[in-house]
C-alpha positions in Angstrom: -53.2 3.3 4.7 -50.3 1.4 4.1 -49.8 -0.8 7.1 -46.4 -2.5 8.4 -47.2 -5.2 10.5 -44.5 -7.7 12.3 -45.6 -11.1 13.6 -47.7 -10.9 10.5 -47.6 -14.7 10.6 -48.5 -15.3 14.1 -51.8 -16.5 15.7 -52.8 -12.9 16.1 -51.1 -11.4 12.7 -52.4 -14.1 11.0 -56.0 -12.4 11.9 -54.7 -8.4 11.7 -53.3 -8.6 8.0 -56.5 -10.1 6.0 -58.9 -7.8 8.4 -56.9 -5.0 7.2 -56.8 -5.9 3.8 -60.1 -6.2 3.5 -61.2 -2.8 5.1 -59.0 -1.6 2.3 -55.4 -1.0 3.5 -52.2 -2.1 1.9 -49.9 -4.6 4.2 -46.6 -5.0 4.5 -45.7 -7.9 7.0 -42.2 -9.1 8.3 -41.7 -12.8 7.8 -38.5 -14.4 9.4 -38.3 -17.3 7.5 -39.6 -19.0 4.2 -42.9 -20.1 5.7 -43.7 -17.2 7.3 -42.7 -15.3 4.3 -45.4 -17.6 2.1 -47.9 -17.7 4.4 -47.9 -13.7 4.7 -47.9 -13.7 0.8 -50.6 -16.2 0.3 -52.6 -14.0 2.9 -52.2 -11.2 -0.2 -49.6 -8.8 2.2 -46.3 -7.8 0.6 -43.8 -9.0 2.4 -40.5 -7.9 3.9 -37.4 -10.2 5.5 -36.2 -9.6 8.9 -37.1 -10.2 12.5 -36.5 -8.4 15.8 -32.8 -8.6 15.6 -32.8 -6.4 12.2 -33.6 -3.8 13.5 -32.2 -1.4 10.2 -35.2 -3.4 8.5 -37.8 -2.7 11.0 -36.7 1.0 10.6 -37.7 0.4 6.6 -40.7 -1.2 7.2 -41.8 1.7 9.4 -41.0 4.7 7.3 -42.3 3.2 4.0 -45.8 2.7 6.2 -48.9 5.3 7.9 -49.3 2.9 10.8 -47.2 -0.1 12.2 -48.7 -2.6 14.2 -45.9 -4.4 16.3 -47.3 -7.9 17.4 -43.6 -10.0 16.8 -42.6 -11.6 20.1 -40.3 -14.3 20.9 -42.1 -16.4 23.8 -39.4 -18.0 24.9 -39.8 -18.4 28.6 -36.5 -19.9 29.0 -35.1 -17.0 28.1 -37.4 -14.1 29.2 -35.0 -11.1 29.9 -33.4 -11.9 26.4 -37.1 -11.6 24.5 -38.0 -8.2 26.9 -34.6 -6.6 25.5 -35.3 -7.7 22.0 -39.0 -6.4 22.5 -37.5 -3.2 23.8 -34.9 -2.9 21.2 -37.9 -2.9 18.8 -40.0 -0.7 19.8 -37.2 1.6 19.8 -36.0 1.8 16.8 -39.3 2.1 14.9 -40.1 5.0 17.2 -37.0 6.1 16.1 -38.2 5.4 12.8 -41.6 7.2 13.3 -40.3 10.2 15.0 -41.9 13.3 14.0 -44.6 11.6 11.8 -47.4 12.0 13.9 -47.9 8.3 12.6 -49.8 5.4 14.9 -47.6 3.0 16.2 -49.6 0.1 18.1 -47.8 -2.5 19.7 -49.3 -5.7 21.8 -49.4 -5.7 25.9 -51.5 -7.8 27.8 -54.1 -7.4 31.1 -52.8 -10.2 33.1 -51.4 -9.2 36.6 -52.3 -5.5 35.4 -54.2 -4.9 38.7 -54.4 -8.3 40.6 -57.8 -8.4 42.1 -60.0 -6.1 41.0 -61.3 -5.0 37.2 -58.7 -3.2 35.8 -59.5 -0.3 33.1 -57.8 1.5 30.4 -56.8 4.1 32.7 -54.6 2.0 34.7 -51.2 2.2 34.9 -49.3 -0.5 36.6 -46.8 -0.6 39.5 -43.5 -0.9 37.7 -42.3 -2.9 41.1 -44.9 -5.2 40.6 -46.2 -5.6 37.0 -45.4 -7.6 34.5 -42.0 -6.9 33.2 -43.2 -6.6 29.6 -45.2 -3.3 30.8 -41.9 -1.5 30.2 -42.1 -2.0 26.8 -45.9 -0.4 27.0 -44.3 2.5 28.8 -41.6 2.9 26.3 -44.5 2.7 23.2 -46.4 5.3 25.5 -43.7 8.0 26.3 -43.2 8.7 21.9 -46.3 11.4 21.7 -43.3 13.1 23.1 -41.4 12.6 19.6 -44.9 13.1 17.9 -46.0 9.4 17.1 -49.4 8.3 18.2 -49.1 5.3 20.6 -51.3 2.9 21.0 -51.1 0.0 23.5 -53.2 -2.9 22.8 -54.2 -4.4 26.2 -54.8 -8.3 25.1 -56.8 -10.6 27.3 -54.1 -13.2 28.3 -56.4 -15.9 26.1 -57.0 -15.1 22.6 -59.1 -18.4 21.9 -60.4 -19.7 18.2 -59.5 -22.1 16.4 -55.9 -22.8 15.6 -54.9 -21.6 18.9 -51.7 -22.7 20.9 -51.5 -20.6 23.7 -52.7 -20.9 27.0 -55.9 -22.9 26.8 -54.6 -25.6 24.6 -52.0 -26.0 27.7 -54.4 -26.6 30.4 -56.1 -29.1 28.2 -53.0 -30.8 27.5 -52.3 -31.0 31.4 -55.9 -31.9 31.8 -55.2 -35.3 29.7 -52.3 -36.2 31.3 -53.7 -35.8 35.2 -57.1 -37.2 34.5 -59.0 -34.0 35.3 -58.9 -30.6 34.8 -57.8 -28.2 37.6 -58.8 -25.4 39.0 -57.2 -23.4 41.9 -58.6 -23.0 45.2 -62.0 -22.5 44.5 -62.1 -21.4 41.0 -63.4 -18.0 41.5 -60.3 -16.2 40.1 -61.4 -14.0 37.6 -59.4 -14.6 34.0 -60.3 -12.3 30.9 -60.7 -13.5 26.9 -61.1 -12.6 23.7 -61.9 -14.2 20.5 -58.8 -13.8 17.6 -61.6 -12.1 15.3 -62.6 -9.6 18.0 -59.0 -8.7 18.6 -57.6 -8.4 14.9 -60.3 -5.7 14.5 -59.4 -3.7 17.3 -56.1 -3.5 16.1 -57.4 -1.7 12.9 -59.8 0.5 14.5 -56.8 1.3 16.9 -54.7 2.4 14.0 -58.0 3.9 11.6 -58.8 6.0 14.6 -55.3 6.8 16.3 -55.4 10.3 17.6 -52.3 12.3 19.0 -53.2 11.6 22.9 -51.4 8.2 23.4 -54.1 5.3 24.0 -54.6 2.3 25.7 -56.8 0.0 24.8 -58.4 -3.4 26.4 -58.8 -6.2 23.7 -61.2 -8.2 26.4 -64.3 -9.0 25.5 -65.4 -11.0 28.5 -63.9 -9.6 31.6 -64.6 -12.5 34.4 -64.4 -15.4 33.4 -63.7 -18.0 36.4 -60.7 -20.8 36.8 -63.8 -23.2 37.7 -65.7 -22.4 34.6 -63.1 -22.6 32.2 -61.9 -26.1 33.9 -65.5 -27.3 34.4 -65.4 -26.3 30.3 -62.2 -28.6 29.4 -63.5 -31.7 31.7 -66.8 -31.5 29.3 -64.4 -31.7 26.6 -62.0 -34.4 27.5 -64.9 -36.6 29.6 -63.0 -36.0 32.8 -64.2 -34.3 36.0 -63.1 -30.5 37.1 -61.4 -30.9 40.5 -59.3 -28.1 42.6 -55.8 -28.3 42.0 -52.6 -26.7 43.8 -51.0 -24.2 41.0 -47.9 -27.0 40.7 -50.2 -29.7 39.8 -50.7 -27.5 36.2 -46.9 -26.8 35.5 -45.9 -23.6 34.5 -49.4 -21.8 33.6 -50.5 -22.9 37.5 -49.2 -19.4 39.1 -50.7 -17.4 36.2 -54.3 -19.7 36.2 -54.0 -18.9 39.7 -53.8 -14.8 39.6 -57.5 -12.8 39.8 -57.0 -10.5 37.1 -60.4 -8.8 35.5 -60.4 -6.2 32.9 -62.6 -3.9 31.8 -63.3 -3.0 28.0 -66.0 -0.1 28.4 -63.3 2.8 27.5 -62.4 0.9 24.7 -65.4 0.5 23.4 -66.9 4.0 24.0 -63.7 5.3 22.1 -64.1 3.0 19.5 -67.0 2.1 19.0 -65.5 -1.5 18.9 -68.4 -4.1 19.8 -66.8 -8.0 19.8 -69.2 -10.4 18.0 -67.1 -13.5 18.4 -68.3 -16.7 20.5 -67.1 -16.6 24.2 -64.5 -18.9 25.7 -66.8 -21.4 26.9 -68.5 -21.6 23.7 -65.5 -21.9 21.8 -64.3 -24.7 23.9 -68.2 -26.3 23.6 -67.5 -26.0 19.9 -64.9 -29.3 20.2 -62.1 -27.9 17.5 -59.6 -27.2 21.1 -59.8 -31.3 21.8 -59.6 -32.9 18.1 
């Protein structure tokens, strides 16, 4: 298949393109700047220039491809609203793009606050009122079977850990050196979910290999409950500082989302799949030493 991919230099495209590539598909990837454009390139993808706001080259991208894989976001939390309309606008106007294909179209979502406090499955659909905001974009993806594309939302545990990463774990850690310890709320038995990049890159192209014309959604989790305690208890072993409770303030911005009890489930996904991660858990990963160099 020929495969459009955006965020194809991100942590997560960074992993999607060469697993593609090697399985034998042809990539093209967006790249919004000179670096990204080399480092897609050097990864053996073609490349194409643009980002979210082009939207007239997104549309190229996706009718020149079989399958796009939509993983661009712009994580600017100081400007949410703006990167939800932007997401939105996106995933718009390659369905548009797509319509009356019957092409896959898989775009990234995530499992965190999906169903706060109990395991969450594939067959879950969230509270608009109370989800996260960027399940409106899932629900957009979703709602194109109508227009005969074949959705597929990627679920993604909200830490995709290995080496290289700068998402949420590297954050605790970083508050975790400044405070002395490494904090965990209440008593740490809130349930968090993970996934190693590996694990999750091939998801993505069994999602799109295997893309049928009932919509799908899909859990890229491959541990479902993993606690606040453990994963604290985890970075103190790394930094040589104890675990300790701490109030959701005391960790900055990620503290209310540390906080939140929000297990998923992958067995769906893996029964429709066949999709069995291999990569090292969480703990291991942060055992292995590369998150504290």
């Amino acid at each position: 298949m020929r495969v459009f991919v955006t965020g194809a230099s991100g942590w997560i495209g960074s992993a999607v393109v060469p697993e593609l590539l090697k399985n034998g598909h042809e990539v093209t990837g967006l790249a919004r700047s000179d670096d990204s454009a080399r480092r897609v390139a050097d990864a053996g993808a073609a490349v194409l220039r643009g980002d979210l706001d082009t939207l007239d080259v997104l549309q190229e991208g996706a009718r020149n491809s079989d399958a796009v894989i939509h993983l661009a976001f712009v994580h600017d939390f100081g400007a949410f609203a703006e990167s939800l309309r932007k997401d939105r606008a996106a995933i718009d106007a390659i369905g548009d793009a797509l319509a009356g294909s019957g092409r896959p179209f898989a775009i990234a979502s995530g499992t965190l606050g999906l169903i706060p406090g109990r395991v969450a499955t594939e067959r879950d659909i969230p509270d608009p009122a109370t989800a996260h905001p960027r399940q409106q974009s899932a629900a957009a993806a979703l709602a194109l079977t109508d227009r005969q594309v074949k959705p597929i939302v990627v679920r993604l545990a909200p830490t995709v850990h290995g080496e290289g990463d700068q998402g949420f774990v590297p954050t605790l850690i970083h508050r975790a050196r400044e405070r002395g310890s490494a904090g965990y709320i209440g008593t740490g038995a809130n349930r968090w979910t993970a996934v190693h990049r590996d694990d999750a890159a091939i998801l993505f192209r069994l999602a799109v290999e295997q893309a049928t014309a009932e919509p799908a959604i899909l859990h890229a989790v491959a541990e479902d409950a993993v606690t606040g305690r453990e994963i604290a208890e985890a970075i103190g072993r790394g930094l040589g500082v104890p675990a300790e409770p701490a109030a959701p303030e005391d960790l900055g911005w990620i503290g209310p989302m540390f906080a939140a009890d929000s297990p998923a489930s992958n067995v769906l996904t893996r029964e429709r799949l066949g999709w069995t991660p291999t990569g090292p858990t969480l703990i291991d990963d942060l055992a292995s030493g590369h998150y504290f160099k």
